[in-house]
N, C-alpha and C positions, 0 to 999 in steps of 0.2 A: 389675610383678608384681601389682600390685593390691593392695585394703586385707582383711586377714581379715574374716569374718563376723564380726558383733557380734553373739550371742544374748539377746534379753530372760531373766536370770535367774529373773525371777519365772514366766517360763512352762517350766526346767530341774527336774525333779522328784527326789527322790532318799528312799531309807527314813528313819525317825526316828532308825531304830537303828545297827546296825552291818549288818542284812543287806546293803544294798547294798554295803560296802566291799571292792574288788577286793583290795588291800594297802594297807601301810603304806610311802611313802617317806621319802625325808630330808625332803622338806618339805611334808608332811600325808598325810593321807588321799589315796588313789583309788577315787574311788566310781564303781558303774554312775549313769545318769541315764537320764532321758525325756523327751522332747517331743513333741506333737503333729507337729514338722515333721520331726524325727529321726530318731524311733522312738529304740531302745535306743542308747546308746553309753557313752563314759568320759571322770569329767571330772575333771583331771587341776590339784589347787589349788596355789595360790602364797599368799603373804602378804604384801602390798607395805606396809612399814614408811616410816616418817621423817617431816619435817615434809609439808607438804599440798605446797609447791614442789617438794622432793625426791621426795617419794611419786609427783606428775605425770610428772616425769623417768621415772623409775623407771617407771611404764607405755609413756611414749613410750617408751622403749627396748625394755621388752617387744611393744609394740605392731610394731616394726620387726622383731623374731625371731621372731616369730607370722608374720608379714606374708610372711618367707620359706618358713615353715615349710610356708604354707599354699599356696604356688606349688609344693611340688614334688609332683611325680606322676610316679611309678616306681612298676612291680608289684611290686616288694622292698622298698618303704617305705611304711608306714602314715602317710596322711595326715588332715590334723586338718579336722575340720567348722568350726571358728573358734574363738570366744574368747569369755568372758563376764566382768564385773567387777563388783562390788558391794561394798559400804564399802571395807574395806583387801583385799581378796581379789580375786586375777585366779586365772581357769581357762583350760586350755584343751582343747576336746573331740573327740575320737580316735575311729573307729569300735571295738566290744566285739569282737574274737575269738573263736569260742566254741574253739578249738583249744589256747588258754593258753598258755603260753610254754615256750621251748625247753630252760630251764633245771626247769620241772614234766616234760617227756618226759624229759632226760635222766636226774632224779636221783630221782625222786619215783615214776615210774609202772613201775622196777623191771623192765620190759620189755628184750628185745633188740629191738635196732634193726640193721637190714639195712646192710649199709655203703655199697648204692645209695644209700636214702634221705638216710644220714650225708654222702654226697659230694654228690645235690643238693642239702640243706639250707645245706651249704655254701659252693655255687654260687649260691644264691640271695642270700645274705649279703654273698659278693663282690661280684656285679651292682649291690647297696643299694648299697655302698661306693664302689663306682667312679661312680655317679651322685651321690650326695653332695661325692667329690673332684671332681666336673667344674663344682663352681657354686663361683660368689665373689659375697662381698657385696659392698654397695657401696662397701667401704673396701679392695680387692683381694684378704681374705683368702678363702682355700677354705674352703669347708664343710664342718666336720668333726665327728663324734658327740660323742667326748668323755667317754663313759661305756660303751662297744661289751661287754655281757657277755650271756651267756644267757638271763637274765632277760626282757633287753631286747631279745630277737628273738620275734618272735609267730609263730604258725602258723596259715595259714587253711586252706583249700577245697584238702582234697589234701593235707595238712601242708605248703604251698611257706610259706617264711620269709619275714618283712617284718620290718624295722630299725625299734624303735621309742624312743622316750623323750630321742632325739638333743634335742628343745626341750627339757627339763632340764635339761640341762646349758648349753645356752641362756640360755636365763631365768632360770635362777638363778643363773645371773652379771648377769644387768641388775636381778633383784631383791637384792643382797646377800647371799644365802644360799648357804653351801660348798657347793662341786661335793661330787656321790660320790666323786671320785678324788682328792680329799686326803688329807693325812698323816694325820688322823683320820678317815677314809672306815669302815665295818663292812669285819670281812676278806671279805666278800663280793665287794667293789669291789676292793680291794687285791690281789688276784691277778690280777685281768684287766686291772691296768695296766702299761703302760711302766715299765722300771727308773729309767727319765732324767725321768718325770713324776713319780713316786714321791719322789726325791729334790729336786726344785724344782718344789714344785705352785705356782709363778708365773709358771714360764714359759710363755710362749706357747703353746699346744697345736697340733702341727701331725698331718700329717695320716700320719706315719709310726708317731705313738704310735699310730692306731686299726689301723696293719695290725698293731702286737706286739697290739692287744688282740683283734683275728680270729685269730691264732695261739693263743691261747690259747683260744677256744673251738674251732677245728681241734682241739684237746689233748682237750680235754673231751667233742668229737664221737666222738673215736677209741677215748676209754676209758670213757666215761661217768661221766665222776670228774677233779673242778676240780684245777691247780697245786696243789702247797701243801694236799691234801688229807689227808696224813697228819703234818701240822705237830702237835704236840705242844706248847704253853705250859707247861705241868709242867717241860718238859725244859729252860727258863731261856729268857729272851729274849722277846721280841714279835715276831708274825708280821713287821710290818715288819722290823727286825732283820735277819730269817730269810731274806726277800728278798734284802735288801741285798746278800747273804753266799753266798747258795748258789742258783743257779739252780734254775728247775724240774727234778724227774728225769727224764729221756731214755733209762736204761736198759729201758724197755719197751718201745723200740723198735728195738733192737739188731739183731733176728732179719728182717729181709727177706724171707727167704727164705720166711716164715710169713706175708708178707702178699700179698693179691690185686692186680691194677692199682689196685682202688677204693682200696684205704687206704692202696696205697706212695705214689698221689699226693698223700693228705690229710697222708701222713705228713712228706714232702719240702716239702711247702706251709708246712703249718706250722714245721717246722725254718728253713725261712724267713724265716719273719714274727718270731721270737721269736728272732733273731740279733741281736746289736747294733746302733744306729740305724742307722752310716753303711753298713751292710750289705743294713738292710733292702730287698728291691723294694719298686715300686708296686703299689697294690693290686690295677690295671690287669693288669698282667704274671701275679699271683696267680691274679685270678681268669678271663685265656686257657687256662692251664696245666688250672684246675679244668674249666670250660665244656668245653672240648676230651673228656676222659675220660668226661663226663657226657654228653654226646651222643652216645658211643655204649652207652649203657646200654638197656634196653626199657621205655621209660616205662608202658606198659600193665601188665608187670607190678610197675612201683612205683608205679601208680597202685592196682592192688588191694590191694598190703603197705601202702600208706598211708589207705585205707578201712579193714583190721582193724584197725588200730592206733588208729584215732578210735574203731572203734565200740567196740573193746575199753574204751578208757578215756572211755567214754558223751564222747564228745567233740560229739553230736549233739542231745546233751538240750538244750532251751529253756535261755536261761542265767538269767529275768529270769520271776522271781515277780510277778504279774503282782498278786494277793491282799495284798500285802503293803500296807502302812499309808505313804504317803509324802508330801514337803510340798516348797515351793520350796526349792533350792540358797540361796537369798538368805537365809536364814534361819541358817546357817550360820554358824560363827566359828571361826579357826583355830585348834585342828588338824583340826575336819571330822569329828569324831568320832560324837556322838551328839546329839538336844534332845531337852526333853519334848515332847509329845504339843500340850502347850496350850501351845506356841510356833509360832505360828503367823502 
């Protein structure tokens, strides 16, 4: 597989402030960055804690998830330019998007979305999936995301989707820091997991929890509005709870007879995916069923529906303030936040 890139930190550039910072994850900051050899991208931080023996551990192992990460290459998976480390802090760095993620199209930019689009974006997701189940590490397990939610699918050139953020969940099991998808995850995470992970976040994550969590974004493709979106806390209980107890609602999709090829197949897909484990298919089977439908669509014209819909939401503007005031990444301390000026 070969060893990841190693980037000299001190030559990764990033703002003093908060302008560079894409979001905020469970574990720090995500900043833009720059290098002379890179150009723009995202660098994506960790915190490697414990004595200096354990702390080494702790990278060789990240070093080993990095190392996968960095071997795969599929059009539906964003892949990482390598990795950087500096005192207690490992990164590791991703190309910038300027398309933003699938969870800003759905919820954010208030737009309709064509149900073409909604059926390739979701063919594309599947294609990630099914090339991620086809690798095993060197201990025989498959490779699997582990975190599969809106957020974490990007949109590039044509809005076609790439699977991203799958090393998070990675790495932050070789760094000690909780996965998203635990019992204390934000409810962001906690809708787009498995019932069976929800309930024993120790068990082994296979690769049937990421087809419930592509089910659910099938859910979110269809309607533009996550599981569990009119959950109520008022009304007693915690979303988890709420989970537990009462499946996603299905009544919105009762009526058949109201829907096109395009969405009775997203719709049937999804029903799917989000049946109980020993029911679930493979993600394989999924995504034949989607590719099949989607190939006979006119990509010409979802290639122009997917040009207005960038330029509508200025998806083409330069991402990366070029004036902005910025210092090495290495200068840095977790959580990645801010420094003064005269840190330098």
């Amino acid at each position: 597989m070969g060893t990841p890139i190693w980037h000299n930190p001190s030559k990764i550039h990033t703002s003093y402030d908060a302008t560079d910072v894409v979001c905020e994850g469970v574990h720090g900051k995500i900043r833009r960055g720059f290098s002379l050899e890179l150009g723009h991208f995202v660098v994506k931080c960790y915190q490697v804690t414990g004595t200096p023996v354990s702390a080494k551990e702790i990278k060789d192992r990240v070093n080993n998830s990095a190392t996968i990460l960095h071997s795969l290459r599929h059009e539906n998976i964003v892949s990482i330019y390598g990795v950087t480390s500096w005192d207690q802090c490992y990164a590791v760095l991703t190309p910038f998007m300027s398309g933003g993620s699938l969870y800003t199209l759905l919820r954010k930019s208030h737009l309709e979305i064509v149900d073409g689009l909604k059926l390739r974006i979701a063919r594309d997701i599947s294609a990630g999936l099914v090339y991620l189940h086809s690798i095993k590490k060197s201990n025989g397990q498959i490779v699997t995301h582990g975190s599969l939610k809106p957020s974490n699918i990007l949109l590039g050139a044509n809005l076609r989707a790439m699977i991203t953020d799958f090393d998070a969940a990675q790495i932050a099991t070789c760094t000690g820091q909780q996965s998203t998808t635990g019992r204390s995850a934000p409810t962001n995470a906690i809708v787009y997991s498995a019932p069976e992970r929800i309930n024993d976040i120790y068990t082994l994550y296979q690769p049937s929890m990421d087809v419930y969590s592509f089910g659910t974004i099938l859910y979110e493709l269809i309607l533009q509005r996550a599981p569990y979106n009119n959950f109520n806390q008022s009304d007693g209980g915690s979303l988890f709870q709420h989970i537990n107890t009462n499946p996603p609602d299905m009544t919105q999709f009762d009526n058949p007879e109201e829907q096109n090829d395009m969405l009775q197949c997203l719709t049937d897909e999804m029903k799917r995916c989000m049946t109980r484990e020993t029911l679930r298919p493979s993600i394989r089977v999924v995504h034949i069923h989607l590719d099949e439908v989607n190939h006979h669509q006119d990509h010409s014209l979802l290639g122009d529906e997917a040009h207005r819909l960038m330029r509508t939401l200025n998806m083409y503007q330069i991402p990366y303030d070029t004036t902005v005031e910025r210092t090495s990444i290495k200068n840095f301390q977790y959580p990645f936040s801010s420094i003064p000026r005269n840190q330098s």
